[in-house]
N, C-alpha and C positions, 0 to 999 in steps of 0.2 A: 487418481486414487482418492482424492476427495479432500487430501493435504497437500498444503500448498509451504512454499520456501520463502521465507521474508529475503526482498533482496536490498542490497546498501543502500540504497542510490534515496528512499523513503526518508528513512531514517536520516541520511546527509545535509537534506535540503530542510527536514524539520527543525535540526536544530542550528544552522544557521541564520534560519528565519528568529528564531528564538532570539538568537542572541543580538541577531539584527535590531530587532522593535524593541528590546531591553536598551540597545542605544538611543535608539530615536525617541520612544515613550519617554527616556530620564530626559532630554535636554529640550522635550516638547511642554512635557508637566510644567506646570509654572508652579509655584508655593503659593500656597492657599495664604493669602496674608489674612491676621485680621484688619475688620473694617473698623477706623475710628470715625469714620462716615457714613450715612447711607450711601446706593447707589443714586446719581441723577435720576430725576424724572425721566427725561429724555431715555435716557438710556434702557431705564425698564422696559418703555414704552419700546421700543425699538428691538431687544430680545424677545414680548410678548406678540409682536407680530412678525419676527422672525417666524416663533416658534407656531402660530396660524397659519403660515406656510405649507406645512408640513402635515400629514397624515401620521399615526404609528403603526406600523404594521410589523410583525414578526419573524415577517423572512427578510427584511429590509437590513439584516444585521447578523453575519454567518454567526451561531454562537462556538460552532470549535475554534473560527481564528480569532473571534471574539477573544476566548476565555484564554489562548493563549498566547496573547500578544497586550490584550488591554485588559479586560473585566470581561463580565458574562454581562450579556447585553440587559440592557434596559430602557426606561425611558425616562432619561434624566431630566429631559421639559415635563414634566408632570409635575414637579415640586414649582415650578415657575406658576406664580400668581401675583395677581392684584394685590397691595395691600402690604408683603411681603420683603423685605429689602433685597433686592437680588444680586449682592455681593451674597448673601446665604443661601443661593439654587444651587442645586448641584450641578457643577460643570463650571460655574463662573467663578470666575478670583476679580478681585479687586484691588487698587492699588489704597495703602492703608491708611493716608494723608487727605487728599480730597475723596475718593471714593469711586474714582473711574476704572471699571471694568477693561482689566490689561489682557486677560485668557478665557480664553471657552474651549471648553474641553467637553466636545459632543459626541466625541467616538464610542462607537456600539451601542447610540441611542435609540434606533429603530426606526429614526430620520424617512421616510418615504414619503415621493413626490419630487418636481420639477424643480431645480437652483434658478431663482428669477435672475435678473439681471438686476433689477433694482431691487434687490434685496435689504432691507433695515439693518443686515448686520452692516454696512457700509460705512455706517451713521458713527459704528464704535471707532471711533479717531486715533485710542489711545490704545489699541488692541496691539499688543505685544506677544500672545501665541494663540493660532486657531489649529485645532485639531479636527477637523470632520469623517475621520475615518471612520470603515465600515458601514457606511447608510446606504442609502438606495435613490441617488439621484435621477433616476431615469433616464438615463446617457443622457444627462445637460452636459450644454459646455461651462467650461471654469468659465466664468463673467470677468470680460477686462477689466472690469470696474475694481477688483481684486488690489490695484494698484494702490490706490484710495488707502492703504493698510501702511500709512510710509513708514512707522514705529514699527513694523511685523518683523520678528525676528525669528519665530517658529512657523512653518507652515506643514502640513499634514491633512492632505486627501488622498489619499491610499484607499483604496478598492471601495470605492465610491459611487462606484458606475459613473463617473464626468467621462465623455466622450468626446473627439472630437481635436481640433489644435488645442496645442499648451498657445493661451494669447502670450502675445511678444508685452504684454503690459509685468507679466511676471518677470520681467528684470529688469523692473522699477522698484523694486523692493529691495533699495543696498543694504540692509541691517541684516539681510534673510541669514542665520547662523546654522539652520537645517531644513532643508526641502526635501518633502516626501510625497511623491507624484505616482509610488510604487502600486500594482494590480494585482494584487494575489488568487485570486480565484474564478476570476470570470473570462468571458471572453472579451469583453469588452478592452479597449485601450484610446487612451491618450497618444498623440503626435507628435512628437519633437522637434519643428523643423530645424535646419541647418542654421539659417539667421538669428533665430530665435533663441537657440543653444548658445553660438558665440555670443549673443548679447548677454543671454544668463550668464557664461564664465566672466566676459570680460567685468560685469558687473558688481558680480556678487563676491565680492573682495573679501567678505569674511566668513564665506560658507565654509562647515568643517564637516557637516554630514546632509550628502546627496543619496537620495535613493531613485533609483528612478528604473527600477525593476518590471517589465513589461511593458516600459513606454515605447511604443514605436518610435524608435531613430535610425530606422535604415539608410536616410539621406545624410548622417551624419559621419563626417570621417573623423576617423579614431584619434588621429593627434589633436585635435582641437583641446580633445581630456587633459594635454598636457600642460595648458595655459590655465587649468585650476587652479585654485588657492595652494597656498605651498601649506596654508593652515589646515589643509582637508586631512579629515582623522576617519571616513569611514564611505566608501563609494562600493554602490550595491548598481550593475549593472544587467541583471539576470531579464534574459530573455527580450532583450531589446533590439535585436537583428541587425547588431553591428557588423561589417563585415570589412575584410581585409586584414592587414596589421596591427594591432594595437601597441603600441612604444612601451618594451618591457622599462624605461624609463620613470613610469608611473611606481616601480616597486622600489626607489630611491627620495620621492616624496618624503620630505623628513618628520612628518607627523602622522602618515599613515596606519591606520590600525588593525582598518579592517577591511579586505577586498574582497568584494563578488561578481565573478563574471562566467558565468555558464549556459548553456543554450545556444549557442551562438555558432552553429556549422559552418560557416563561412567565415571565419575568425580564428587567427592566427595571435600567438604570442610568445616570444622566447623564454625562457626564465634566465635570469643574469646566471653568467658561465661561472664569475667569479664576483668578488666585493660587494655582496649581498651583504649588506650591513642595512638592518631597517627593524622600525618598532613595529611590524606587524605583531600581531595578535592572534588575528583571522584572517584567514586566506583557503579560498575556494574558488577553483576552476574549475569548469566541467562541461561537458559535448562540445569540444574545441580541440583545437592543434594548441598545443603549449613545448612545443620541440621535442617532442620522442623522448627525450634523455631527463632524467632527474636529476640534476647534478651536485655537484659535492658539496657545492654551494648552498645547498639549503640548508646545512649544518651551521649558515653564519646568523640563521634567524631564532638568536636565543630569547626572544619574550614570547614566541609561537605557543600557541593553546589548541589550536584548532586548523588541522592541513587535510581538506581535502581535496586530492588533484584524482579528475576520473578525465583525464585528457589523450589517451593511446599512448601512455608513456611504456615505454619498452627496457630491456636491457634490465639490469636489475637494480637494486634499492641499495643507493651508496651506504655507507657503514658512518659516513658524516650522521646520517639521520640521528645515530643517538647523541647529536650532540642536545639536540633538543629536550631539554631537563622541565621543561613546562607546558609538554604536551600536554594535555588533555585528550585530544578524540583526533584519530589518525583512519584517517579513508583514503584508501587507494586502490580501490576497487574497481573489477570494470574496468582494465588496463589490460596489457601484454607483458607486464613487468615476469619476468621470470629468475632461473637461479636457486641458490639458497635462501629461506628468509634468513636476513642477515640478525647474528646473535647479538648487536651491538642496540636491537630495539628494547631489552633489558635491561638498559637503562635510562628508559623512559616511566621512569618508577610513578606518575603521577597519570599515567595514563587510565581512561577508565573506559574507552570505544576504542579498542582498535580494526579494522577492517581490510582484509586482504584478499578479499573473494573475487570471482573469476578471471585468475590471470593465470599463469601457467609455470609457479612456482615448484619447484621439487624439491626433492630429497625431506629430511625426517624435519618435523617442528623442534628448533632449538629446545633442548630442556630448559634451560635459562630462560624461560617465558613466565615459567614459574615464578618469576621475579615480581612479575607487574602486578601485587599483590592491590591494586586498585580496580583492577578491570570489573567488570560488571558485565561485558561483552565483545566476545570472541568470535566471530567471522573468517573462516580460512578456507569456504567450500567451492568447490569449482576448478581447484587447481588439480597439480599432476602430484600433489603432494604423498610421501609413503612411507613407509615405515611402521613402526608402531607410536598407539598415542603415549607420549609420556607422562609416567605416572604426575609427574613436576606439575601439572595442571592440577594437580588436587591443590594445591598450594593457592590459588586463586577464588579463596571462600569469598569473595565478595560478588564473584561469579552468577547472571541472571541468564547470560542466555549465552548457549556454546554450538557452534555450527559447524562440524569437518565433514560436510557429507559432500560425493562426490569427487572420491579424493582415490588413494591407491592404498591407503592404510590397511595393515592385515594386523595378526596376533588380536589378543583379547582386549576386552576393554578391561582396563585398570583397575580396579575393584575400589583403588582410593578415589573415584571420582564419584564416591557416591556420601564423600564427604563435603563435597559442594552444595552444601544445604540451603544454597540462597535460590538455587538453578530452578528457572520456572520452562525453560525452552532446551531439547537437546536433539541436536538432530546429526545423526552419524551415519547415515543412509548411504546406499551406492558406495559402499567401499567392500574391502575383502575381508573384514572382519569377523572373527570365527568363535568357538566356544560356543557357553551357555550362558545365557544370558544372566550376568552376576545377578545377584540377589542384593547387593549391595548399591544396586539403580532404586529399589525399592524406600532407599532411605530418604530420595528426594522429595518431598511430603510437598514442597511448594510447587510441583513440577507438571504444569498445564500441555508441556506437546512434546512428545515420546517420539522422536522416529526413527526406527533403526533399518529402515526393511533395504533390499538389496544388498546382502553381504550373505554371510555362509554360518549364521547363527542357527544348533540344532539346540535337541533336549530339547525338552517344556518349558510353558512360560512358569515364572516363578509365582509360586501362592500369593507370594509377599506383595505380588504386584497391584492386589487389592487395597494395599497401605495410600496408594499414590490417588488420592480419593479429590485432589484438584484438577485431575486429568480431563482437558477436552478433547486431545488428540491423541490415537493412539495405533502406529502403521508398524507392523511387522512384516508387510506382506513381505515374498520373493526371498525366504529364507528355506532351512533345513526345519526347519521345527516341528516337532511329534508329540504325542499323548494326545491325552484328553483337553479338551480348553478348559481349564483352570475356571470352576466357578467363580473364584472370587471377581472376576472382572461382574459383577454385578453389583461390586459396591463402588465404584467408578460410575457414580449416575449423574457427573456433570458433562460426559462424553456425547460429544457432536457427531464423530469422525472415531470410524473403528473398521482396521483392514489387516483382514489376519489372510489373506489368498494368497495365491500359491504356496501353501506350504505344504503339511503330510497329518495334520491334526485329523483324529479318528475322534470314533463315538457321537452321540447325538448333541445337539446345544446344548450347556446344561442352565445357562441364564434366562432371569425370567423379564417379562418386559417392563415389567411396571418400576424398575430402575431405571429403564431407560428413557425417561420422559424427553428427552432432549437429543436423542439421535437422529441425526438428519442422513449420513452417510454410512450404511453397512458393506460390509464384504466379507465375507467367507467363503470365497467361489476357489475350484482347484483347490480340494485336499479331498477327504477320506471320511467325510463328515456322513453318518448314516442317519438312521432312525427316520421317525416322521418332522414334518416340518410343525414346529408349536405355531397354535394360533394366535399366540401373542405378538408374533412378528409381524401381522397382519391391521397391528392396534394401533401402533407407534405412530403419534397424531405428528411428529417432524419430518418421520423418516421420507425421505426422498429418492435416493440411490439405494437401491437392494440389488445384493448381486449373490447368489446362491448358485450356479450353476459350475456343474463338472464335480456334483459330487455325489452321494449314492443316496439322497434322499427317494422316502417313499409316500405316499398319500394325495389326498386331493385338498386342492384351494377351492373354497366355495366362495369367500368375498371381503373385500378389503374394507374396515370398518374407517377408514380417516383418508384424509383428501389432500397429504400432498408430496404424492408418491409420484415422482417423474419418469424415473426408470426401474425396470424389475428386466431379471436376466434370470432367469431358470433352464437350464438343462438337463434334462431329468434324464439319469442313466440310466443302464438298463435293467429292466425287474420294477421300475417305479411303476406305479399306477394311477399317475395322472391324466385324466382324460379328457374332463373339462375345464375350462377357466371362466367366471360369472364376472361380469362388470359393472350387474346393473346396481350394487352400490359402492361403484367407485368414482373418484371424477381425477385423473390425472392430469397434472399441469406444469408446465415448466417454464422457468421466465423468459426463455432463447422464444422469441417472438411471440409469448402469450398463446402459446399452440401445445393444447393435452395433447400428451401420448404413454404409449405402454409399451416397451418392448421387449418381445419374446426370443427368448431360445429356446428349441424344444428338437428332442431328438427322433428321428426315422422310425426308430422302435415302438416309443406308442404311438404311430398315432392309429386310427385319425386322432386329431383334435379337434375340440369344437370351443368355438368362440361363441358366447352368447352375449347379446347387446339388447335390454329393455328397454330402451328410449329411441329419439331418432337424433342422429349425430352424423353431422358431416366424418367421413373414416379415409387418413391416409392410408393405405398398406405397402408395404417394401418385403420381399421374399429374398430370402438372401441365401446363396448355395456356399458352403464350407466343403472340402475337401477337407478328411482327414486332419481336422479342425483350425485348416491352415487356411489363413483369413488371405480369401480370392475376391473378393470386393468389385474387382476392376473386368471380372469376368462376366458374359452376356449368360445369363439363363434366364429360365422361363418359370413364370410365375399366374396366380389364376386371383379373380375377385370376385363375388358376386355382383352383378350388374345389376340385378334386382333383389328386394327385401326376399329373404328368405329362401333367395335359390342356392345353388352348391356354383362352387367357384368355377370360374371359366378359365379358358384358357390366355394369357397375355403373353404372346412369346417374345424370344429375346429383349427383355428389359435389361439395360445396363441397370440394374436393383441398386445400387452401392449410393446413386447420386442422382434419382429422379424418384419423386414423390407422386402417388395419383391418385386424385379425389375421388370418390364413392360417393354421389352424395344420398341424404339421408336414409344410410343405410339401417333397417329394421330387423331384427329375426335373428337368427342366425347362421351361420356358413362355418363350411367343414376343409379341414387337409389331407389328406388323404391319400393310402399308398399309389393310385391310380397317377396321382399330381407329380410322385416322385417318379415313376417310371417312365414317364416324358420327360426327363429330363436328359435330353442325349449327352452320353461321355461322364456321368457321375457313375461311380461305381457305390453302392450299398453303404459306401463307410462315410457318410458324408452331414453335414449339421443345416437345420434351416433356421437361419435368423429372419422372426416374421416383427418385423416392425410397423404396428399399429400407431393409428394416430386419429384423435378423437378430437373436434374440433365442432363447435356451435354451440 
């Protein structure tokens, strides 16, 4: 329908990246000392042919994970010159006694180009944290020469494009206090081997935060992890293709903070049954076995902020859960957890993301929810949930985005929820929800995506709903809903996405186009919608999806003034008088394999049809037979195409039409459908729809 469902799983992994590089960034950073020295000659000299190394190029540095993880990219060697003391470039720190350059910090500099081996950074002896993240190394490998760094206590090449083995030289680096080897966005990756790893653990005696997110260690077995530092405060293992057991013993680590391990299908982990006593923080499982059961146990993890477990856990959600007083963002989404939500999550008073979506939860939402007067967002769709919504939700003003669609909920909506003034997202879709649609939804002034459709909503939309003037989304379809369409949706002219079909709405359009500058997705198809079709609809330089059919429009289309209309659906009822359709100034296009097309519904009654084409254009056509407007797809009938410019269509019989495409090529002139075409069609009786799907290509 042209609106879409944000699901958890985005949002999960956004913000434990967040909070990930908010660890790793502080104990990477080094403090800008000042310089009671210049920098050595040497040394300058050795950053400025570093920095000749190196190209700037501007895809060489993603700017979203850029801007949130480090800064918004730039190119911090620019300030690097001759003449200049280079403890004062940006990125270098120096130490503030003799003057040797301890840190560089070159992440999200637009770095492109090859990592030599003999690199001049080499040269820096006394370097104490190197940061390279986010550049564009052209799958070099890390240079053993790396070793060279024996002061290095920070290191940080994360999504760097380095290819290839991690060299075994990198656990020659005993001081390393945080390695970050992590891949966030490419395909590219790093090696891990098995020897390599045990050298790094046995080695690195005072590591406290390991990232190593995307590196390939499938040769790697899981206990080895348990020979880590006992100092480790923060291990990010996402997407590293460990498989077997992992030793739920790692979650007794007595300085652990923060744990990530998801992606991992062939990976197993238990969560401790009982004597969970640990400083986690953060903890995130996910595409893994973590034991079906969530146990009672995880009520022992009182410094918890942040639990997302999307691992098949089943049964339902212990009532320990509220012992957790310093939650922040709870995701358990994407499970099998079922039951009551348990009333005991209400005392999670500091909560501001809770997440409980596709599991298979019933009965009513606790009124007591109302409690989590923090929330900002509420996720509960997908389950077997039912009842009516509680008013108790108006209680949660701090409320941005609220999602119970797909659920079993009937009665009205609460009329106090439209005291949720902060609410930019509400979507209550696919349930059994009835009434008229309050007037009191109109209060929500910040409120970008509206969707209510699939429930049993009659009466008119409300006038007021013209108020809601941030609107981009707006789906009623597959309701009871009548009258006239409420002009004021014409002052909603930020709307992308507008689907008011199947409902019973009568009378002609009454909005005009030139509000809708920014519509990409219409529908009004199945209802009662009369009069002529305005030419305005025709203008809409966005609109892409047009769907009008199955309602009693009357008149003719001469020509579509703007170019990026992918689909049109018209079925013109009966008594319309449309006859022909002109193309020759349209250019249809869609991005599913860069192939224009136009597709038609049109009904038995008028035709013939005539398709008129001014130019010469390669032409799919697909003729498709409806019974009684029940979609036969998989049925053989017969269909006709001009073989040549300007003849009348021929016969092609039994085409499976639903799922075979045939070139025309450059077809010139015109061609007709015609009642002769529907009489050959054996076993359709008179009541039947052809779907003629055109497709314009060259």
């Amino acid at each position: 329908m042209g609106i879409f469902t944000v699901l958890c799983t985005p949002l999960c992994l956004l913000f434990f990246f967040l909070c990930l590089k908010a660890a790793f960034s502080s104990s990477i950073h080094a403090s800008s000392l000042s310089a009671a020295h210049l920098c050595s000659h040497e040394e300058a000299l050795a950053l400025l042919q570093f920095k000749a190394s190196f190209s700037i190029n501007f895809i060489a540095s993603n700017p979203d994970l850029c801007e949130h993880y480090y800064t918004k990219p730039y190119s911090k060697t620019e300030s690097w010159k001759e003449g200049i003391d280079c403890c004062s470039w940006d990125g270098v720190s120096c130490e503030n006694v003799i003057g040797h350059v301890i840190a560089l910090d070159l992440s999200c500099s637009l770095l492109f180009g090859t990592f030599p081996s003999n690199s001049t950074l080499f040269l820096l002896k006394n370097l104490q944290s190197l940061n390279l993240a986010f550049n564009d190394f052209r799958l070099s490998k890390i240079p053993p020469e790396i070793s060279q760094f024996t002061r290095l206590k920070h290191l940080d090449v994360s999504s760097s494009r380095f290819l290839g083995q991690v060299p075994a030289e990198i656990a020659h680096l005993p001081k390393l206090v945080s390695l970050n080897l992590s891949n966030h966005y490419d395909s590219s990756h790093l090696i891990l081997e098995t020897t390599t790893f045990k050298n790094l653990v046995h080695n690195l005696s005072e590591v406290r935060e390991l990232d190593l997110r995307g590196v390939n260690m499938t040769s790697v077995n899981p206990r080895f992890f348990m020979n880590l530092s006992s100092s480790l405060t923060t291990l990010d293992l996402f997407n590293s293709g460990l498989r077997g057991n992992f030793p739920n013993s790692i979650f007794h680590f007595p300085n652990l903070k923060n744990f990530y391990l998801s992606g991992e299908p062939n990976l197993t982990i238990d969560l401790p049954s009982s004597n969970w006593s640990s400083p986690l923080q953060r903890l995130y499982l996910g595409d893994m076995d973590c034991g079906r059961r969530l146990p009672e146990s995880i009520g022992d993890l009182k410094s918890l902020q942040y639990l997302c477990l999307i691992c098949n856990l089943e049964v339902s959600i212990p009532a320990s859960i509220g012992k957790l007083r310093q939650l922040t963002s709870l995701y358990l989404c994407l499970n099998n957890l079922s039951g009551e939500i348990p009333s005991s999550l209400a005392n999670l008073t500091q909560l501001s993301d809770l997440d409980l979506s596709n599991n298979q939860f019933s009965g009513p939402i606790p009124t007591s929810i109302g409690n989590l007067r923090q929330l900002t967002r509420l996720a509960l769709y997908s389950n077997d949930l039912s009842g009516e919504i509680p008013s108790s939700l108006a209680n949660l003003t701090q409320l941005s985005d609220l999602d119970l669609s797909h659920n079993q909920f009937s009665g009205l909506i609460p009329a106090s929820i439209g005291n949720l003034r902060q609410l930019t997202r509400l979507a209550l879709y696919s349930n059994n929800l009835s009434g008229e649609i309050p007037s009191s939804l109109t209060n929500l002034s910040q409120l970008t995506f509206l969707h209510l459709s699939n429930n049993q909503f009659f009466g008119p939309i409300p006038a007021s709903i013209g108020n809601l003037q941030q609107l981009t989304g707006l789906a009623l379809y597959s309701n009871n809903l009548s009258g006239q369409i409420t002009p004021s949706l014409a002052n909603l002219t930020q709307l992308s996405d507008l689907d008011l079909s199947h409902n019973q709405f009568s009378g002609p359009i009454p909005f005009h186009a030139i509000r809708f500058s920014k519509l990409m997705h219409l529908d009004l198809s199945y209802n009662l919608l009369n009069g002529t079709l305005p030419p305005w609809i025709f203008t809409l330089p966005l609109l892409e999806y047009f769907y009008l059919n199955h309602n009693q429009f009357q008149g003719q289309i001469s020509q579509f003034q703007q170019n990026s209309l992918t689909h049109i659906d018209l079925v013109i009822c009966v008594g319309a008088i449309l006859s022909s359709f002109e193309l020759q100034a349209s250019d249809f296009r869609t991005t599913l394999r860069n192939e224009p097309f136009l597709q038609l519904f049109h009904s038995l009654y008028v035709y013939p049809l005539t398709v008129s084409l001014s130019w010469k254009r390669n032409l799919f056509v697909r003729v498709e037979l409806r019974k009684d407007d029940a979609d036969v797809r998989r049925q053989p009938s017969e269909a006709m195409y001009p073989r040549e410019p300007g003849l009348s269509l021929q016969k092609w019989a039994h085409m499976q039409v639903a799922e075979e495409l045939f070139l025309l090529p450059y077809l010139l002139g015109s061609f007709q459908l015609s009642e002769p075409f529907l009489q050959k069609s054996n076993g359709w009786m008179n009541h039947c729809w052809i779907n003629l799907l055109i497709t314009l290509k060259g």
